[in-house]
C-alpha atoms as a printed R data frame, in Angstrom:
   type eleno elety resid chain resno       x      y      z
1  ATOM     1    CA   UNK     A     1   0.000  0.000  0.000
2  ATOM     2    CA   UNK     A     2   1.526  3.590 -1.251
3  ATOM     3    CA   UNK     A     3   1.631  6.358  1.397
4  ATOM     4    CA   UNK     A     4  -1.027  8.378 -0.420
5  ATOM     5    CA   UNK     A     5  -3.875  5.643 -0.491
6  ATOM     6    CA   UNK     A     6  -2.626  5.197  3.073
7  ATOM     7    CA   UNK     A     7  -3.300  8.387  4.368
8  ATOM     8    CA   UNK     A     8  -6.536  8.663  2.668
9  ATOM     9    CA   UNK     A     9  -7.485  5.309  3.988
10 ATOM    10    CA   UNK     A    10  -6.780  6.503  7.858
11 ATOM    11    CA   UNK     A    11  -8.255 10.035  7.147
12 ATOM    12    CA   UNK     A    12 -11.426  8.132  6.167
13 ATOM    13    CA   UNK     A    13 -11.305  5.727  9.161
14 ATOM    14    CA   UNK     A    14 -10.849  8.702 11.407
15 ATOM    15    CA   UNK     A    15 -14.198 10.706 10.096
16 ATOM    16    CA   UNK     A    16 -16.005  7.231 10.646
17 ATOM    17    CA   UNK     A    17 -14.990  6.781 13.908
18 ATOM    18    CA   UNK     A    18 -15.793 10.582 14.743
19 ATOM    19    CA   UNK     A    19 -19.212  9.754 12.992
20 ATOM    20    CA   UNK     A    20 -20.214  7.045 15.459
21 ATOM    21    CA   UNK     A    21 -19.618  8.901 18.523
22 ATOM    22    CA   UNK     A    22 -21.243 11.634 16.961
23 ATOM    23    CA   UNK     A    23 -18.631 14.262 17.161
24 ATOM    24    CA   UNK     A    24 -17.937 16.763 14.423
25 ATOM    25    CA   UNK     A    25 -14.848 16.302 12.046
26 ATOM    26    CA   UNK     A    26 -13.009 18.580  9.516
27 ATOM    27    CA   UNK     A    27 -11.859 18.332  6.738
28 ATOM    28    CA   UNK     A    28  -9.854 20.356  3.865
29 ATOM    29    CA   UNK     A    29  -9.879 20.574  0.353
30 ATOM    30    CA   UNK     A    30 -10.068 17.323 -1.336
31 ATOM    31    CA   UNK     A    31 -10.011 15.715  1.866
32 ATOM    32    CA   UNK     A    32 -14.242 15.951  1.457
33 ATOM    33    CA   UNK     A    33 -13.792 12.767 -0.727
34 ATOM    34    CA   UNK     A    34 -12.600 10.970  2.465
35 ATOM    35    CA   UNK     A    35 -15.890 11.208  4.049
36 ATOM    36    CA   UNK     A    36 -17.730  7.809  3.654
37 ATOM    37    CA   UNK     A    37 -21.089  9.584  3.828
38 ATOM    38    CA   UNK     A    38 -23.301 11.848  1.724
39 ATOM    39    CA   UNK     A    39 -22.661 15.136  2.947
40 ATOM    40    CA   UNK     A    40 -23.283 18.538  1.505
41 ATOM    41    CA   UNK     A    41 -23.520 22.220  2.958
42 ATOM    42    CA   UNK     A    42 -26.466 24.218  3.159
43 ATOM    43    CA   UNK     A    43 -25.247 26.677 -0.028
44 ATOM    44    CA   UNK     A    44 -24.865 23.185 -2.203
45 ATOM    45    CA   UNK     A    45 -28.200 21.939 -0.895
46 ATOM    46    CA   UNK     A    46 -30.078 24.943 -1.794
47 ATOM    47    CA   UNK     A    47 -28.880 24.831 -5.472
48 ATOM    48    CA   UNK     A    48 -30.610 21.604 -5.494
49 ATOM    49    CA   UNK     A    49 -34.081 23.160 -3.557
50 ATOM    50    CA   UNK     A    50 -33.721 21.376 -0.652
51 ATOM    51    CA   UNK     A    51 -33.724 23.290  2.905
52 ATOM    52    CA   UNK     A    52 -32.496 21.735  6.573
53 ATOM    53    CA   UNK     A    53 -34.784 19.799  8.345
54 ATOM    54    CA   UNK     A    54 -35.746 20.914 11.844
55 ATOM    55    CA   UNK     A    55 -33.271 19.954 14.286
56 ATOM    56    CA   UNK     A    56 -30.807 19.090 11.659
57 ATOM    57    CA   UNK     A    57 -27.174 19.031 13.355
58 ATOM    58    CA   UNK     A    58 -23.733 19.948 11.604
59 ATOM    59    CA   UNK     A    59 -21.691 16.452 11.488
60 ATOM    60    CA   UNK     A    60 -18.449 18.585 10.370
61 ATOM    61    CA   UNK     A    61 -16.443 21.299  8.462
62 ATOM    62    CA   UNK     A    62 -15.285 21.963  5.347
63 ATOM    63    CA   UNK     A    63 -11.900 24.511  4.913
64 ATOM    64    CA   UNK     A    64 -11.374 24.720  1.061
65 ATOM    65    CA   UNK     A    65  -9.090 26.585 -1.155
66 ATOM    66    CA   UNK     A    66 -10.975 29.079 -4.064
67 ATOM    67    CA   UNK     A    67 -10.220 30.131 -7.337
68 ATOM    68    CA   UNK     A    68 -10.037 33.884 -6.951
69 ATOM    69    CA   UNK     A    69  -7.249 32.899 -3.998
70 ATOM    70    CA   UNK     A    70  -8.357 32.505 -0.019
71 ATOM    71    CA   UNK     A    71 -10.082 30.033  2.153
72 ATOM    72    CA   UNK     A    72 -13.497 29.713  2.693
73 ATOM    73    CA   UNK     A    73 -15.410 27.095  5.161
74 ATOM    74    CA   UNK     A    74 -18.812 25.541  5.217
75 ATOM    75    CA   UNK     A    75 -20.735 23.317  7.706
76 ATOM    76    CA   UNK     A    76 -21.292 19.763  6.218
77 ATOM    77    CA   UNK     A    77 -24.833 18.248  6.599
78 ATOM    78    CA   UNK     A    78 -25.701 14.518  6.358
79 ATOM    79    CA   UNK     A    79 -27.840 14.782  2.826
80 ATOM    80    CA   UNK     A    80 -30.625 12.745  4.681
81 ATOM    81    CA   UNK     A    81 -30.744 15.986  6.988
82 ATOM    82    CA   UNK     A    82 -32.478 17.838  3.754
83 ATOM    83    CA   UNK     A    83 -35.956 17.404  2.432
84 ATOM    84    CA   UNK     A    84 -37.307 18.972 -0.955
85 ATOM    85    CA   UNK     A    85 -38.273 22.653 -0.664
86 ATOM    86    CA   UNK     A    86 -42.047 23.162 -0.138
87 ATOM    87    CA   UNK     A    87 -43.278 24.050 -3.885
């Protein structure tokens, strides 16, 4: 096993583990891939129509690297935490 797949296999394993004791994770950039999951934020889920169930909780974090140069950071929401916007 190369170092790369190795530390993307223990990244994953770590957000799993955080997952089942239900404490938040974070991750960066491409590191989102690691997450075994369906997760999206609340700007992603809202360019699909679909808005936050009540009582929805953040499971993590999302620091990410943007075109234009800078960070920027979103809160990551199981997709099952979304329902279809009311027509």
């Amino acid at each position: 096993m190369n170092k790369q797949l190795r530390q993307r296999l223990e990244k994953t394993i770590q957000i799993a583990q955080s997952m089942l004791k239900e404490e938040e994770f974070h991750v960066s950039n491409s590191e989102i891939d690691c997450v075994p999951v369906p997760v999206t934020t609340k700007t992603a889920a809202k360019t699909k129509r679909w808005v936050l169930k009540r009582g929805a909780k953040r499971v993590g974090t999302w620091t990410f690297q943007i075109a234009t140069g800078g960070k920027a950071h979103g809160d990551l929401y199981l997709e099952t935490s979304f329902k279809r916007e009311a027509s």
